[in-house]
C-alpha positions in Angstrom: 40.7 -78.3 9.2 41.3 -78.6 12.8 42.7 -75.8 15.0 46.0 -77.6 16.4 47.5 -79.5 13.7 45.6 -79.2 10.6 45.1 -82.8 9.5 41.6 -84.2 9.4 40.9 -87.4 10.5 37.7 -88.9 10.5 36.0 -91.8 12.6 32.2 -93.4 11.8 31.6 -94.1 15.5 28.3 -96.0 16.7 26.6 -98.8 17.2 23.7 -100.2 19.3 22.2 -97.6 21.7 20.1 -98.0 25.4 17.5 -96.2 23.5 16.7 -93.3 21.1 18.1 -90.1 23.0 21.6 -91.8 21.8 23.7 -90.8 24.4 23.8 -94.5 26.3 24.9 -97.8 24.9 22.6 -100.8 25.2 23.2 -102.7 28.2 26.3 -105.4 27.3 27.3 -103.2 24.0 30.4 -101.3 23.4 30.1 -98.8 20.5 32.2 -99.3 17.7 35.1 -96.7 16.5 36.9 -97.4 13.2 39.2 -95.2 12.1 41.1 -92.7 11.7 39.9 -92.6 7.7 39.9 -90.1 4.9 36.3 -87.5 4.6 35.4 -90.2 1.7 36.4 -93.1 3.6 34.6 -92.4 6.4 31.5 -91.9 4.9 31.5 -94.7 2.5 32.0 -96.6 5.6 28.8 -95.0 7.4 26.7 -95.7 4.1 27.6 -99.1 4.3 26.8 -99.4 8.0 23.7 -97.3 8.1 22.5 -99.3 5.8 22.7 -102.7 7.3 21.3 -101.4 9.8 18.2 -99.2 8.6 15.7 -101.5 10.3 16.5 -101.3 14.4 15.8 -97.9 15.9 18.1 -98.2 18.2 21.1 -98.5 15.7 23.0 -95.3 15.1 26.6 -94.3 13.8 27.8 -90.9 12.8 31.4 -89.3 11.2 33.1 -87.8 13.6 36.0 -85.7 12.8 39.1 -85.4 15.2 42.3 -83.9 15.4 45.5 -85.8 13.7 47.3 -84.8 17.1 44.8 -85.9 19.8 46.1 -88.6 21.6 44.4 -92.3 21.4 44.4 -95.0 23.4 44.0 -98.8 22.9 41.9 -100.7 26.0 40.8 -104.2 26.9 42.0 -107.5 27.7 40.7 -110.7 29.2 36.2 -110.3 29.2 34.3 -112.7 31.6 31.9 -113.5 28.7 31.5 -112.4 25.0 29.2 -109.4 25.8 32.2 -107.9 26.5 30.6 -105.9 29.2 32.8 -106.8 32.2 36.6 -107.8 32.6 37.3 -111.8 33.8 37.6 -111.8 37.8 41.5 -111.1 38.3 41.9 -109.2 35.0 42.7 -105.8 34.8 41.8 -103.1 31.9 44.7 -103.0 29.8 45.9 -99.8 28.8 48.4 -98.6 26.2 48.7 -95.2 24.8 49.3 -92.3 24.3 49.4 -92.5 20.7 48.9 -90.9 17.5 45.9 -91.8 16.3 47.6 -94.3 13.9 50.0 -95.4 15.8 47.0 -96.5 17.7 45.1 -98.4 14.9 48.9 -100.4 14.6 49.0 -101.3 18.2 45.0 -102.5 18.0 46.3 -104.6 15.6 48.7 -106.0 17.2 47.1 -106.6 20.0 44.3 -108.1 18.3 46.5 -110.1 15.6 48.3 -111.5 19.4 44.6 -112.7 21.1 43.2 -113.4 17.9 42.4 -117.2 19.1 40.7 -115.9 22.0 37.0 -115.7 21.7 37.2 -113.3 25.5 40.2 -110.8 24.3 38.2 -107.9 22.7 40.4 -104.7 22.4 39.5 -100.7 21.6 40.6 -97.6 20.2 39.6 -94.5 22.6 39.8 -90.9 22.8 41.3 -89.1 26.1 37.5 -88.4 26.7 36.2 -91.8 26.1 39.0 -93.4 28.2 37.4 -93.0 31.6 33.7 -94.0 30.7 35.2 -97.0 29.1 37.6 -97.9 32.2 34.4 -97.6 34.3 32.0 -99.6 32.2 34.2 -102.8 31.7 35.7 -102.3 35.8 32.6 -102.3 37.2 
């Protein structure tokens, strides 16, 4: 159980990496976050994955477990291109948040539900800590 509320919520977060320290995304790739989901949930989910993806290397996703009270935050908007790696010229990185962690999965849903006939709208759920690295990578 966490220290500050006592909930335990889990994420599988990963995805395709620059190479096999981990600790970079592949050029053009966001790494994927689904959650938050129950212990069992979470790692059904990264069986699943893992699986698909046993034969590239470079493919890695872990369970990650988080506080119920750490605040979340849903990013994106408008990409030049489908490698999602860059915002369209005159488009800003949307931000919405604070949230709970699933009051954040409901406004990604949303959002997404709102875009979803837009092949360049892509949308995230981020941590406090992964909200500047993001903001950096897609506003470059």
């Amino acid at each position: 159980m966490t220290a500050k509320t006592g909930k335990r919520c889990f994420y599988v977060v990963g995805g395709e990496y620059a190479d096999t320290a981990f600790e970079r995304p592949a050029p053009g790739a966001a790494l994927d976050c689904r959650g938050p989901l129950t212990e069992a949930e979470a790692h059904a989910l990264w069986r699943e994955l893992t699986g698909k993806t046993v034969d590239n290397a470079m493919v890695r996703y872990v369970v990650e477990e988080r506080d119920a009270a750490d605040p979340a935050y849903v990013v994106g908007g408008e990409y030049a291109d489908t490698g999602f790696a860059r915002l369209a010229p005159g488009r800003a990185l949307e931000v919405f948040g604070p949230f709970t962690p699933a009051d954040a999965l409901a406004q990604w849903r949303a959002k997404t539900a709102s875009t979803v006939d837009s092949c360049l709208h892509r949308y995230d759920v981020v941590s406090v800590a992964e909200l500047s690295a993001f903001t950096a990578r897609v506003s470059a």
